[in-house]
GUZA-616550 format. One record per atom (N, C-alpha, C, O, CB): residue in one letter; x, y negated, z negated. Coordinates in steps of 0.02 Angstrom, whole numbers, plus 32768, in hexadecimal, padded with zeros to 4 digits. Glycine has a CB too. Layout:
N
aXYZ ...
//
This chain:
252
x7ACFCCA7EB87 x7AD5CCC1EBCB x7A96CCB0EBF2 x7A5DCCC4EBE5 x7AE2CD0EEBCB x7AA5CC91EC1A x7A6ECC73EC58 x7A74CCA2EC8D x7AA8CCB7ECA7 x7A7FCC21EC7B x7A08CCBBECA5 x7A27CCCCECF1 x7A01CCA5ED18 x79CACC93ED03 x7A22CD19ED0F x7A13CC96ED4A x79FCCC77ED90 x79BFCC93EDA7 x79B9CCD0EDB1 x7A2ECC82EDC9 x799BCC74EDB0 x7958CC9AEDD1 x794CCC74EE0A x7947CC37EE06 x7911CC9CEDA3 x7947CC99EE48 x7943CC74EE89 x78EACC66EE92 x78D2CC84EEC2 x796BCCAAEECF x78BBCC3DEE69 x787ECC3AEE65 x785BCC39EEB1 x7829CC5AEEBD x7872CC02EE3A x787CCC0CEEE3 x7867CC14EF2F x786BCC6CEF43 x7835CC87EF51 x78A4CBE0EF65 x78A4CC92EF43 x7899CCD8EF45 x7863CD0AEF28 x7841CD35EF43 x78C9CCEAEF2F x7868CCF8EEF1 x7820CD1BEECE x77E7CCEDEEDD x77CACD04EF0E x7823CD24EE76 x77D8CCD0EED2 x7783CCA6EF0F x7776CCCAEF4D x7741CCE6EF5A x7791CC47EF3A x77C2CCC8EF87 x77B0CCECEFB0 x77BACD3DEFB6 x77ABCD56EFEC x77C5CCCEEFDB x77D2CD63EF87 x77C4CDA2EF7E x777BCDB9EF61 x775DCDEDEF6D x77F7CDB6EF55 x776BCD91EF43 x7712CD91EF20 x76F7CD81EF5D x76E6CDAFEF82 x76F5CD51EEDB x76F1CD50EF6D x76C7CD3FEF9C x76B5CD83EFE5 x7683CD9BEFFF x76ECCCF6EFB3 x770CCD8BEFEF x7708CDCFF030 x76D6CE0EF01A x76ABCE2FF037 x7763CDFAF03C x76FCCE0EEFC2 x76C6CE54EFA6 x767BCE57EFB8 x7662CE83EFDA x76C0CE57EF52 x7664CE31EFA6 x760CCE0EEF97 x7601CE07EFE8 x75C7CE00EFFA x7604CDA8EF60 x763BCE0AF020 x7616CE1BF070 x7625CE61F07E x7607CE82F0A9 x7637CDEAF0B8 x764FCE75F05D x7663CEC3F075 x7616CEE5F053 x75E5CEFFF06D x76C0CEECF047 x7629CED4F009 x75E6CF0BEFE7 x7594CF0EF003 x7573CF42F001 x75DBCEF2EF92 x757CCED6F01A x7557CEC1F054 x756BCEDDF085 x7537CEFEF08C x7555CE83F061 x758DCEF0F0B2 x75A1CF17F0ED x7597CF51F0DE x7582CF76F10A x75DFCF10F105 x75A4CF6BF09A x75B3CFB6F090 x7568CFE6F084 x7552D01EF091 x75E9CFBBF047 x7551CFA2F05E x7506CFCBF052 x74DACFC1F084 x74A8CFE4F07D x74DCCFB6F013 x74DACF94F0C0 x74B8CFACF0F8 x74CCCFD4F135 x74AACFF8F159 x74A3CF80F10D x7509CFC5F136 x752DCFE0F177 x753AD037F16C x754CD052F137 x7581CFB0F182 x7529D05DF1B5 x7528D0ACF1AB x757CD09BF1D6 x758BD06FF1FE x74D4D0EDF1DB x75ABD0DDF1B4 x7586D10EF183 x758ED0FDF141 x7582D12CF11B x759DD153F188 x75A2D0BBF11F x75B9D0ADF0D7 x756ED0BEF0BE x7563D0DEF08A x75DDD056F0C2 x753FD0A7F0E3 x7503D09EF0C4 x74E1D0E8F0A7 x74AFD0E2F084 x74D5D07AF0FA x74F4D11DF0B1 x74E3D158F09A x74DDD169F067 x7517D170F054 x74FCD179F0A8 x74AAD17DF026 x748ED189EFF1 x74B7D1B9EFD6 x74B2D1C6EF9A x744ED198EFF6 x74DDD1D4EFF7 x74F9D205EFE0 x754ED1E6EFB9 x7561D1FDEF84 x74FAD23BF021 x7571D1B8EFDC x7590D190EFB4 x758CD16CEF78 x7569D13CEF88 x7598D176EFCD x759BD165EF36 x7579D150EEFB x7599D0F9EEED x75D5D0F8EEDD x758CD18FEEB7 x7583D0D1EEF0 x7575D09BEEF2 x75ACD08AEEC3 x75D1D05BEED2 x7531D08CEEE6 x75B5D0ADEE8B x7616D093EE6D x764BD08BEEAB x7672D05DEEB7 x7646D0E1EE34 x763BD0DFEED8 x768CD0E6EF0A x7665D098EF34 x768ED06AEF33 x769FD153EF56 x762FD087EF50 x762BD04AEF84 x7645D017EF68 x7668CFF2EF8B x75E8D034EF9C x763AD004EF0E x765DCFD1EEFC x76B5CFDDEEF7 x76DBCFADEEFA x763CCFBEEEBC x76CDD021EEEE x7720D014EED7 x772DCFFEEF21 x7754CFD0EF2D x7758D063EEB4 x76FFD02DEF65 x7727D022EFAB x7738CFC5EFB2 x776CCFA6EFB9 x76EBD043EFF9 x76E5CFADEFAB x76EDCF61EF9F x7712CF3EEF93 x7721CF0BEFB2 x76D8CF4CEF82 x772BCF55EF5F x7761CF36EF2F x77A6CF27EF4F x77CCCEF7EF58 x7770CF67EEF2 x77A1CF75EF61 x77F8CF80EF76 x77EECF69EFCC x7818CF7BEFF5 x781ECFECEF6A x77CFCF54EFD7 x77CCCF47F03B x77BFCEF3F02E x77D2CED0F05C x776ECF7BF07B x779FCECFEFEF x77A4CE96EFF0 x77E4CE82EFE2 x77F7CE50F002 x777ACE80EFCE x7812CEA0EFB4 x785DCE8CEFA2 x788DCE8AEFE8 x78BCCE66EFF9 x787DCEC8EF68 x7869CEC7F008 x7891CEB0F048 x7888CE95F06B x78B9CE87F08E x78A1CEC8F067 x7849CE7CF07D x7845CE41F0AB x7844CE0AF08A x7830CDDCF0AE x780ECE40F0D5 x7853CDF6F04A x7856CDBFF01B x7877CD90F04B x7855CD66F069 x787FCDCDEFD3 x78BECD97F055 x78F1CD71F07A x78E7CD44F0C1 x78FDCD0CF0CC x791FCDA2F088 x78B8CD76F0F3 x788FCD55F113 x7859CD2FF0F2 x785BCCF4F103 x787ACD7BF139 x7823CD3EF0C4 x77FACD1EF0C5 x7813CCCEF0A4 x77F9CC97F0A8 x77C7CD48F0A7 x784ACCE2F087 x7878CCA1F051 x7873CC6CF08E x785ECC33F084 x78E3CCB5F032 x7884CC80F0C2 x789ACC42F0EA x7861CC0AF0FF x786CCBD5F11B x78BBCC5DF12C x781BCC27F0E8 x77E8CBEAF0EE x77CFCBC7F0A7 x779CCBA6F0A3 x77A5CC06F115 x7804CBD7F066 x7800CBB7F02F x7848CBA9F00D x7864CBC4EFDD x77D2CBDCF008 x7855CB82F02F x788ECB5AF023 x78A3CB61EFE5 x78D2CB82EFCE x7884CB19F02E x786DCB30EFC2 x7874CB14EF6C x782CCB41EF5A x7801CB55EF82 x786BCAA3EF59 x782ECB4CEF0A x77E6CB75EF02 x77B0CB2AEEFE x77C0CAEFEEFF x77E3CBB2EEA6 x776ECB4BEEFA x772ECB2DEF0E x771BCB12EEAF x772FCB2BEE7B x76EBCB75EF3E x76FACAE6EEB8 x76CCCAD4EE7B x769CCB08EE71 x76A1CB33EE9D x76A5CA90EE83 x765DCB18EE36 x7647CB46EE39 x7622CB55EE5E x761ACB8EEE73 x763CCB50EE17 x75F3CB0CEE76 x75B2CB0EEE98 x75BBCB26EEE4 x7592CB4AEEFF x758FCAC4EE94 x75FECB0AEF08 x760DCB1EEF4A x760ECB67EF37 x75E0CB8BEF4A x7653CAFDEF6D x763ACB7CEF18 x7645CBC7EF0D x760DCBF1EF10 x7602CC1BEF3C x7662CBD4EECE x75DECBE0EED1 x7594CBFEEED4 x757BCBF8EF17 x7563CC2DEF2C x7561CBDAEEA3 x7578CBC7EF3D x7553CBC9EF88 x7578CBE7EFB6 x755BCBF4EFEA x7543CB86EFA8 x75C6CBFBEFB1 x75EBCC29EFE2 x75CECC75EFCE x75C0CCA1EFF6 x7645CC23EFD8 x75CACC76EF9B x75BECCC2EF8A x7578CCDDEFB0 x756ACD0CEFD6 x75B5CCCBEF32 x755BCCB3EF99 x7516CCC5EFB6 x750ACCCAF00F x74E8CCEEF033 x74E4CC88EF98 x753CCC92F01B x7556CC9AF07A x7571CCD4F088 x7566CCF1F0BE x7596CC65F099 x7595CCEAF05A x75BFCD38F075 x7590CD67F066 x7587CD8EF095 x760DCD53F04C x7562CD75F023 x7526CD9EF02F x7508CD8DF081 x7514CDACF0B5 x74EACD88EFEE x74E5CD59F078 x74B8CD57F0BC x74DCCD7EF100 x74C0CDAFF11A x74ADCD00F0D2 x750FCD68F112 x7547CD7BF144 x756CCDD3F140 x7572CDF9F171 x7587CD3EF132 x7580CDE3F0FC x7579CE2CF0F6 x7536CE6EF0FD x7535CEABF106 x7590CE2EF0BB x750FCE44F0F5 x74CDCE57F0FA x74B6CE6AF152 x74A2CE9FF16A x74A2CE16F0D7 x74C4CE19F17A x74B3CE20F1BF x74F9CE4CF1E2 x74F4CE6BF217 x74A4CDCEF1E3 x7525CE4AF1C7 x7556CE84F1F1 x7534CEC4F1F5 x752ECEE7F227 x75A0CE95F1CB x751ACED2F1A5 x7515CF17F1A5 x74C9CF3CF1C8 x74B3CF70F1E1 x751ECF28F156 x74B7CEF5F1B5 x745ACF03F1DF x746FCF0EF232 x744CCF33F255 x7411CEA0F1DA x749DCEF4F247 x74A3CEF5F292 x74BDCF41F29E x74A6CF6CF2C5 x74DCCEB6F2B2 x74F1CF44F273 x74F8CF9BF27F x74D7CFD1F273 x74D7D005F293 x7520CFB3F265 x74AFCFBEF233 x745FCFE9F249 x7438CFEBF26F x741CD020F27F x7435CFE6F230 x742BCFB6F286 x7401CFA9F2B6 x7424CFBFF2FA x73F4CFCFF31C x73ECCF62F2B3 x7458CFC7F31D x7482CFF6F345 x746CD032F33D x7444D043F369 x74C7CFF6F336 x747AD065F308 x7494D09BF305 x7451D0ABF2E1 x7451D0D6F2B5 x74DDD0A2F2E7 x741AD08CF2F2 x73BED0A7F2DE x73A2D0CCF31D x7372D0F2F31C x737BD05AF2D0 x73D2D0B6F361 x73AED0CEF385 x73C8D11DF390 x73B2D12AF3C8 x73A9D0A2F3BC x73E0D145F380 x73E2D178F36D x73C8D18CF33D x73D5D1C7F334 x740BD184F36D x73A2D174F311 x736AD18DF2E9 x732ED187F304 x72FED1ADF2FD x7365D171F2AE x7332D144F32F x72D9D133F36A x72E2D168F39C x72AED184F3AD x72D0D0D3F3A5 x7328D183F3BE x7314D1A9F3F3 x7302D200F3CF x72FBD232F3F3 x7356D1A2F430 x72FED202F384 x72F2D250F384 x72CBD259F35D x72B6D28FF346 x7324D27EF377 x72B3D205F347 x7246D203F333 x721FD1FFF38E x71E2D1FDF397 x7220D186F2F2 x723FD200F3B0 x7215D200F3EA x7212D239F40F x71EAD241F43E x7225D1D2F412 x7243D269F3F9 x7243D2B5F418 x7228D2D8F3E2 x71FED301F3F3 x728FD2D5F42E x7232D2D5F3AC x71EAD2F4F36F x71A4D2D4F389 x7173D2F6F395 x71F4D2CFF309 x71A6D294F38F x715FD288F3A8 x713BD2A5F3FD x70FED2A9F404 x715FD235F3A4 x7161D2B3F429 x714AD2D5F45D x715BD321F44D x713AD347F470 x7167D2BAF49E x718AD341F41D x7183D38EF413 x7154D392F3FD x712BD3B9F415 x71AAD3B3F3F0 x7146D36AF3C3 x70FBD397F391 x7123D39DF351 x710DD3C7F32A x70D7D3FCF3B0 x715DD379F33D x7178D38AF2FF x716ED354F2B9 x7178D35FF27D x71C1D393F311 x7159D31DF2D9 x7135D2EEF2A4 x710CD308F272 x70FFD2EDF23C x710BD2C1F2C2 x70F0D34EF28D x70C6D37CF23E x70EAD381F1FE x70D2D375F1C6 x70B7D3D5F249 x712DD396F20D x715FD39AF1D7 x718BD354F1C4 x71C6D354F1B1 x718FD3D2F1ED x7164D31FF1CD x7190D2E8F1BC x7197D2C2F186 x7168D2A3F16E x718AD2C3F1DE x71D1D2C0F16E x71F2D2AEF111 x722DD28CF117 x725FD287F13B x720BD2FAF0DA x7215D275F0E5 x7248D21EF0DB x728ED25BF0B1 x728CD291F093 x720ED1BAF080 x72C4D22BF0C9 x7308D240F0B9 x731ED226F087 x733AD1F7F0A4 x7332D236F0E5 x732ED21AF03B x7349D1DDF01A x738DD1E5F02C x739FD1ADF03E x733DD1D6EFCB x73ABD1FEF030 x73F7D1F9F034 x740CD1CFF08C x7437D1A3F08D x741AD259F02B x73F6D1DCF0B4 x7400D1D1F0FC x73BFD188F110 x73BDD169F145 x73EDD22CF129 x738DD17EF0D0 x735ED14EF0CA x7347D15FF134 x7350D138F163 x738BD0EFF0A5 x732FD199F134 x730DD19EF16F x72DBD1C5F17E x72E9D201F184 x732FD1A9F196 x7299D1B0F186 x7252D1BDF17C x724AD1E0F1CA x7242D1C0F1FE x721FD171F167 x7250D22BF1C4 x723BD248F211 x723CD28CF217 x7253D2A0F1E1 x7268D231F24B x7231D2BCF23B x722AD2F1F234 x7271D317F251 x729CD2EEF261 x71E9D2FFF24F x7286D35FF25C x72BCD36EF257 x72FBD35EF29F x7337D365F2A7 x72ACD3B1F244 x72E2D352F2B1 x7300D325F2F2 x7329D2DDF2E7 x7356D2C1F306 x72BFD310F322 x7313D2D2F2C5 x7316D275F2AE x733ED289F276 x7374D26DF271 x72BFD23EF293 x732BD2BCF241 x7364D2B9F204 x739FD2E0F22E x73D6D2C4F22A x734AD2E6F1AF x739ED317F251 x73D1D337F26D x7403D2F2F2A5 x743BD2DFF294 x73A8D37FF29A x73EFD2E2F2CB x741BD2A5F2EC x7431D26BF2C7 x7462D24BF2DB x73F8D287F31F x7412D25DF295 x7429D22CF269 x7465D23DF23A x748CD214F224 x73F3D219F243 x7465D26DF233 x7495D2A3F218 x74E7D2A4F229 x751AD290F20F x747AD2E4F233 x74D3D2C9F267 x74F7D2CDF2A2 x752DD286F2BC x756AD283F2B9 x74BCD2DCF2D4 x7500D256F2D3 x7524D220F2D3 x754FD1FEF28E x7588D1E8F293 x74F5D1F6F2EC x752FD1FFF25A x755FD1E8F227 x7595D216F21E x75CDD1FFF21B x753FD1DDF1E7 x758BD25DF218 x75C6D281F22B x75EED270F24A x7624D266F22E x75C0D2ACF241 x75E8D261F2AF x7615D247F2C8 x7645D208F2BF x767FD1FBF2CD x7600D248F2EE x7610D1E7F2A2 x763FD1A5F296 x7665D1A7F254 x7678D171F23E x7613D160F294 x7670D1D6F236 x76A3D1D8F20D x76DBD215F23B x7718D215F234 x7684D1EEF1BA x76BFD23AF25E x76FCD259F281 x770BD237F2AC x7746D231F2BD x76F9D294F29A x76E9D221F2C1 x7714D1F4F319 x773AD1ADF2F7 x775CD191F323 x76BCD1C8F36D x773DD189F2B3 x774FD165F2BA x7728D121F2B8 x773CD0E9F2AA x7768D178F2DD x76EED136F2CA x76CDD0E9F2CA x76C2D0CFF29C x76ADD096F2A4 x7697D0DDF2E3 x76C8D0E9F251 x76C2D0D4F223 x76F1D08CF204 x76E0D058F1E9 x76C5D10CF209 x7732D0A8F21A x775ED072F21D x7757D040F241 x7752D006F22D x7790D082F22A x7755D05BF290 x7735D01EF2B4 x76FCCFDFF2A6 x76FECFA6F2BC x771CD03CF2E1 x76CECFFCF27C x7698CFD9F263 x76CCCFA0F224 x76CECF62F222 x7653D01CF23E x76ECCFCCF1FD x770BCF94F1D3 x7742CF81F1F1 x7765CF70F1C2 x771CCFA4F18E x775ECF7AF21E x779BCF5EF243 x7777CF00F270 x778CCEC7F27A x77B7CFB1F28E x7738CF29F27B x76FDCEE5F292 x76F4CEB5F24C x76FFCE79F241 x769BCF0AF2AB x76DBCEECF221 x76E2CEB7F1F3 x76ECCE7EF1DB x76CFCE4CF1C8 x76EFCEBAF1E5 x7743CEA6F1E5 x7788CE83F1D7 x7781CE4FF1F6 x7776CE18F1DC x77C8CEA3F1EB x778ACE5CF240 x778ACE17F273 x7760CDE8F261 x7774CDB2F278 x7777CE22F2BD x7722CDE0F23D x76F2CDB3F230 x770ACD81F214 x76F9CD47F220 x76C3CDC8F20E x7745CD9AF1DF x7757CD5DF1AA x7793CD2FF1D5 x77BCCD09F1BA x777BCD81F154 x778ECD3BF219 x77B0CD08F22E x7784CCDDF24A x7793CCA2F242 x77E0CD16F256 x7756CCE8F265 x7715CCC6F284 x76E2CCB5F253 x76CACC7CF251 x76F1CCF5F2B6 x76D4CCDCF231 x76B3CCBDF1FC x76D4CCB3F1AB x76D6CCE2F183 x7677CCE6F1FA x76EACC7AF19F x771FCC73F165 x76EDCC83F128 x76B2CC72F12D x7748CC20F15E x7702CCA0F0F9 x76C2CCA1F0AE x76B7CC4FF092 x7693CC43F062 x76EACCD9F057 x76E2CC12F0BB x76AFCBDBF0AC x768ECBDBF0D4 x766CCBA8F0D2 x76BFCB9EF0A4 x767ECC00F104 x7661CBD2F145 x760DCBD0F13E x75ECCBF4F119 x7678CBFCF19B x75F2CB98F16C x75A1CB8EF162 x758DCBB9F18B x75AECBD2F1B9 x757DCB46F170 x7553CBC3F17D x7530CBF2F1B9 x7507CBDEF1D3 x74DFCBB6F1B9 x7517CC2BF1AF x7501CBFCF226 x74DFCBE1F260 x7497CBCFF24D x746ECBFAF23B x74E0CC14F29A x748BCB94F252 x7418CBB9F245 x7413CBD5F27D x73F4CC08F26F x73BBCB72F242 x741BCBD6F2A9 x741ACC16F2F6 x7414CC42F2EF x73E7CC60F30D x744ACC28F323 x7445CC6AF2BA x7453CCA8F2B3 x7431CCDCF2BF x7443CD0FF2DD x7460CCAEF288 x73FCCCCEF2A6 x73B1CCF9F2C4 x73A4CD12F306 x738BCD49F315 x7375CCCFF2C1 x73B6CCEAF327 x73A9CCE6F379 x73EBCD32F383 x73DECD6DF392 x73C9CC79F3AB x7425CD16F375 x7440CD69F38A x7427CD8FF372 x7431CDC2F392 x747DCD81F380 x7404CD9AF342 x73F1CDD7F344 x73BBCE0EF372 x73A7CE48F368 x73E5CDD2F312 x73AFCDD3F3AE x7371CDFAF3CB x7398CE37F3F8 x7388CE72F3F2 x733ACDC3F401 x73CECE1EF425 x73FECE4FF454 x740ACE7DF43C x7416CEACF462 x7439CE3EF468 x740DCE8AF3EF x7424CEC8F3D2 x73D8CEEEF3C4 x73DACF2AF3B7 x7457CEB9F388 x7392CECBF3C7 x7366CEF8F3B9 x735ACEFBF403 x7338CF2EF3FF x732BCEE8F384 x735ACEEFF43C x734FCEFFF475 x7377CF3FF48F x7359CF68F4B3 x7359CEC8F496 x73C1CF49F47D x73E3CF81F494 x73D7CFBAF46B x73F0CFEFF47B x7427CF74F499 x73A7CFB4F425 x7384CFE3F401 x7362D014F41F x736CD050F41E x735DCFC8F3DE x7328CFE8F443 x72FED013F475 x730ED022F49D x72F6D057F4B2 x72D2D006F48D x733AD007F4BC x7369D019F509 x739AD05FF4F7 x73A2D08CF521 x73ACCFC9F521 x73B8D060F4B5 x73E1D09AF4B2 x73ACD0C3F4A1 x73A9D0FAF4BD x741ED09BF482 x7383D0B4F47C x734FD0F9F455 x7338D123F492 x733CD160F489 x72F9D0DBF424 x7320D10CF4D5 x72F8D10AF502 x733FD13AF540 x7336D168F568 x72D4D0ADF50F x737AD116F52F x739DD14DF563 x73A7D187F53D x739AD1BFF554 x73E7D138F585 x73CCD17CF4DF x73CCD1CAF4DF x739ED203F4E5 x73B6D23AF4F0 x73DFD1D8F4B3 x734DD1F7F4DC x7331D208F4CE x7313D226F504 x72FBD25EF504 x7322D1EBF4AD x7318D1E6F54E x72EAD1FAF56A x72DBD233F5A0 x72A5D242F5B8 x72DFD1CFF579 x7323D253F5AC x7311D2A5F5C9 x72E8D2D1F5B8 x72BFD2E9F5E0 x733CD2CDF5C6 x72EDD2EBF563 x72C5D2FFF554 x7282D2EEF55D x7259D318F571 x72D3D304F530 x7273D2AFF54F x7221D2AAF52B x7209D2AEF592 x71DAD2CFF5A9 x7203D239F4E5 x7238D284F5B8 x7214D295F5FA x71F4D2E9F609 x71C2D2F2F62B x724FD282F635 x721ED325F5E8 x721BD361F5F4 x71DED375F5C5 x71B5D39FF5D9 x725DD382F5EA x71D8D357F58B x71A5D364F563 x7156D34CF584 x7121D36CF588 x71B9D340F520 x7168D30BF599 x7135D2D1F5B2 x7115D319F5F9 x70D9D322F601 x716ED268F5DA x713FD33AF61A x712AD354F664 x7114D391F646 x70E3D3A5F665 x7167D35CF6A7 x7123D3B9F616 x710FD3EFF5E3 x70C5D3E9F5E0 x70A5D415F5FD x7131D3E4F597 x709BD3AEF5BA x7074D398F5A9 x704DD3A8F5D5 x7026D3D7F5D0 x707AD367F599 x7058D36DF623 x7035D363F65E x701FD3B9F67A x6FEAD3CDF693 x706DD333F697 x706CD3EAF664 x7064D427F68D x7008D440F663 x6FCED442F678 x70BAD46DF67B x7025D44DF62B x6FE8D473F5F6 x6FBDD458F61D x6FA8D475F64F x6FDBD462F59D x6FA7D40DF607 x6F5AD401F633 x6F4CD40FF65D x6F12D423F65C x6F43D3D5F644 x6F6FD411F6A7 x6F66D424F6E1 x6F4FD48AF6C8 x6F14D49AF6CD x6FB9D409F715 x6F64D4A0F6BE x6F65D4EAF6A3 x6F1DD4F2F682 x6EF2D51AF693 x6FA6D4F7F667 x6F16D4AEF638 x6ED0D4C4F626 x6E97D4B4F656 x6E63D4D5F656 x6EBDD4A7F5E6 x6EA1D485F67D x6E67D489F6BF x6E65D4ADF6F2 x6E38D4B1F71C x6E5FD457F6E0 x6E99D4CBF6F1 x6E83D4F8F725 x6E79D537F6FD x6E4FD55DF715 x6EB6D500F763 x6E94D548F6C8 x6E63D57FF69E x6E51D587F659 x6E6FD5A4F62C x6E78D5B9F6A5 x6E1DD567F659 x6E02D55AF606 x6E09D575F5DA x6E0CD566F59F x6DCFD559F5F6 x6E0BD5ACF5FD x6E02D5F4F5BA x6E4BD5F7F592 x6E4DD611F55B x6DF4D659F5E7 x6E87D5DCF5B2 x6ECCD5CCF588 x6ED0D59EF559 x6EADD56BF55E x6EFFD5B8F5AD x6EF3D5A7F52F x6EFFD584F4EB x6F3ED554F4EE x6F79D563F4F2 x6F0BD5BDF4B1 x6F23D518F4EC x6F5ED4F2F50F x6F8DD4DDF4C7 x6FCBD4D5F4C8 x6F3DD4A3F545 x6F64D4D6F48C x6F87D4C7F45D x6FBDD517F44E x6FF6D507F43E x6F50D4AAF420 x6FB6D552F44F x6FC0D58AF43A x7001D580F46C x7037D589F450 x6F86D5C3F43F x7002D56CF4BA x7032D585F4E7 x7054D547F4D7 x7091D54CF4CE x701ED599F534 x7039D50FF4D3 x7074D4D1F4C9 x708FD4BAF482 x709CD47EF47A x7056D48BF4E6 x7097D4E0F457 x70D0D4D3F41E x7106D506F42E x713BD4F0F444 x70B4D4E0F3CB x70FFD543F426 x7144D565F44E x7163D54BF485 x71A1D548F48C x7138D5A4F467 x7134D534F4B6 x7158D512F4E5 x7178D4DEF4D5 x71B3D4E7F4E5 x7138D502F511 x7170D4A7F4BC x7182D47DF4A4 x71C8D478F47D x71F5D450F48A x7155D474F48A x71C8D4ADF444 x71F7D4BBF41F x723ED4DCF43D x7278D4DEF427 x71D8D4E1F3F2 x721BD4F9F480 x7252D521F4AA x7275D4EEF4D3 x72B0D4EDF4E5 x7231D55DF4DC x723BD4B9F4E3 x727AD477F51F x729AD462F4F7 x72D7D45EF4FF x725ED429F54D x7273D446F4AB x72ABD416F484 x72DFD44AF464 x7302D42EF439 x7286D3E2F440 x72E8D477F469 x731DD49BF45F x7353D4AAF491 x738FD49DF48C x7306D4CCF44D x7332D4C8F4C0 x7370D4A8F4FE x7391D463F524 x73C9D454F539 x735DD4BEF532 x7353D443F522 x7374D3F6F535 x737ED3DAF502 x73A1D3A8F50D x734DD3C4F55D x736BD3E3F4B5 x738DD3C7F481 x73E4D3D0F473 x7409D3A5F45B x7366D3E0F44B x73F4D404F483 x7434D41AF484 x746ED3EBF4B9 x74A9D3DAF4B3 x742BD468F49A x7431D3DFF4F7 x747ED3B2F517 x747CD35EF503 x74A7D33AF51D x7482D3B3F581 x744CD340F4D5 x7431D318F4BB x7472D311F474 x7487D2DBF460 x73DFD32EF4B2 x7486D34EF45A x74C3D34EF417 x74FBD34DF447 x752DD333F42E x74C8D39CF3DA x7501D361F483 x7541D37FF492 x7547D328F4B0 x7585D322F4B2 x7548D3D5F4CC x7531D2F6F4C2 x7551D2BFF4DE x7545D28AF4A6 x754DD24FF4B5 x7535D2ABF526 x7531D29FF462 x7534D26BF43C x757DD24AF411 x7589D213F3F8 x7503D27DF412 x75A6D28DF419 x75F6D24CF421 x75F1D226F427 x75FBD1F8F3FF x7627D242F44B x75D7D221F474 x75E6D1FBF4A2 x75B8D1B1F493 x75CED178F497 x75D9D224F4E7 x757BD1C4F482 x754CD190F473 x755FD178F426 x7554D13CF41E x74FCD1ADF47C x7579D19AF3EF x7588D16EF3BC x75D7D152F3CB x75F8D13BF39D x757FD196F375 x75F0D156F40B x763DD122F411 x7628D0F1F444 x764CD0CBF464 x7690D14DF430 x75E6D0FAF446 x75C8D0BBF478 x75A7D07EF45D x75AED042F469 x7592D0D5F4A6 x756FD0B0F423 x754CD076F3DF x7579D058F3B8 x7564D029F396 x751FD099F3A4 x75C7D06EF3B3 x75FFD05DF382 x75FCD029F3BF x75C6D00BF3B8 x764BD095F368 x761FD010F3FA x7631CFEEF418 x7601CFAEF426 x7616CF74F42D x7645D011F443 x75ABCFC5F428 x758ECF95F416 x757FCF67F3E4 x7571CF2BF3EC x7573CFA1F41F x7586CF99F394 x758CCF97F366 x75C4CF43F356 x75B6CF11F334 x759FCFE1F359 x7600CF52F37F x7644CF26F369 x7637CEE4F398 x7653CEAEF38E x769BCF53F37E x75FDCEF3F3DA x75FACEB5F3F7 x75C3CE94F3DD x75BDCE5BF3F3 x75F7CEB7F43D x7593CEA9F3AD x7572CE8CF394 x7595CE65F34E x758ACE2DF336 x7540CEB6F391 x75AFCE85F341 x75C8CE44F2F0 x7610CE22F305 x7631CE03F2DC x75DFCE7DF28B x7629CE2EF35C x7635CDF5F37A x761DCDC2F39A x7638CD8EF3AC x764DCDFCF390 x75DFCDD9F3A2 x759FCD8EF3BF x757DCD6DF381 x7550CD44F38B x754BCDAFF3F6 x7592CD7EF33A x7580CD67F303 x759BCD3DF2EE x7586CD1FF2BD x757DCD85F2E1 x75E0CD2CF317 x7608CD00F302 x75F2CCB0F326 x7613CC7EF318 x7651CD1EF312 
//
């Protein structure tokens, strides 16, 4: 009894795996420590079988070994820059709430996260939080692998890769600072005029304690303007998702 083995199908089901599992371990929220690295490989597995069929259609006949060995290593490189681009998106909600610990005064208490791999004080682990939360409730999670998906039509698991490639990546670190800088920047402006107030206060009367009056103060703005800062971040993680999907469509 003979069975048939469709060898072009399995090349390109391996090959999709080895870009997904690369996607999975950089891209948030797969990328979370708290997932154990068996479930990232079975998800792999079972999301490469299904996009097998697509990816089949850019390997006709299967490859000799040596092409093969150099596709694999193309779909690392390429699963890798998907997922770096979606980190690199969805960081600036970790940059905009190291920059409101750094104008509160909360950088005193600041500790690296292993599970969330995010080095900042409780602002920065709390929003980082928060957003990966949302994007498994809102959905963007799928969205992120639905982009994916679309890649393997634009980018086939034979295909060569750009030497350019590099170059896109600058637009996505430019809207880094650009997003970090809007969510952020109500607050730290309120913190930033906080500051200006105290000084004006300690010169005109010395005898006050400007450090004593400006940490309560401090702790009291980023508590009230921190609050409408959560309440529109829906809104801002279905915006980084949307940048997120136009970036590993300018990758193509």
């Amino acid at each position: 009894m003979s069975i048939p083995l469709d060898f072009a199908f399995l090349e390109a089901a391996l090959l999709a795996g080895v870009r997904i599992i690369a996607f999975l371990v950089l891209a948030p929220p797969f990328s979370f420590s708290g997932f154990p690295l068996r479930i990232k490989g079975m998800l792999a597995v079972a999301l490469s079988l299904l996009v097998a069929p697509r990816a089949a259609g850019g390997t006709p006949v299967s490859m000799d070994t040596g092409p093969f060995l150099l596709a694999l290593i193309e779909q690392l490189v390429v699963g890798g820059l998907l997922g770096f681009l979606c980190a690199m998106v969805f960081a600036a909600v970790q940059s905009a709430g190291n920059l409101i610990d750094q104008f509160a005064g909360f950088q005193l208490s600041s500790a690296y996260d292993p599970q969330m791999h995010v080095n900042g004080a409780q602002l920065t682990r709390l929003m980082q939080m928060v957003a990966l939360a949302l994007l498994f409730v809102s959905g963007g999670a799928e969205l992120l692998l639905n982009g994916l998906f679309r890649t393997f039509d634009a980018l086939p698991v034979t295909g060569v890769l750009d030497p350019a490639i590099g170059l896109k990546l600058l637009p996505g670190l430019g809207q880094l600072f650009i997003a970090a800088a809007q969510i952020a920047g109500p607050v730290v402006v309120v913190l930033f005029l906080a500051d200006v107030g105290l000084g004006i206060l300690t010169r005109v009367s010395p005898s006050l304690n400007a450090l004593q009056l400006g940490f309560p103060l401090k702790i009291l703005i980023t508590l009230l303007f921190g609050g409408v800062i959560f309440l529109a971040l829906p809104r801002v993680v279905g915006t980084l998702t949307d940048d997120a999907l136009g970036l590993m469509g300018a990758l193509h």
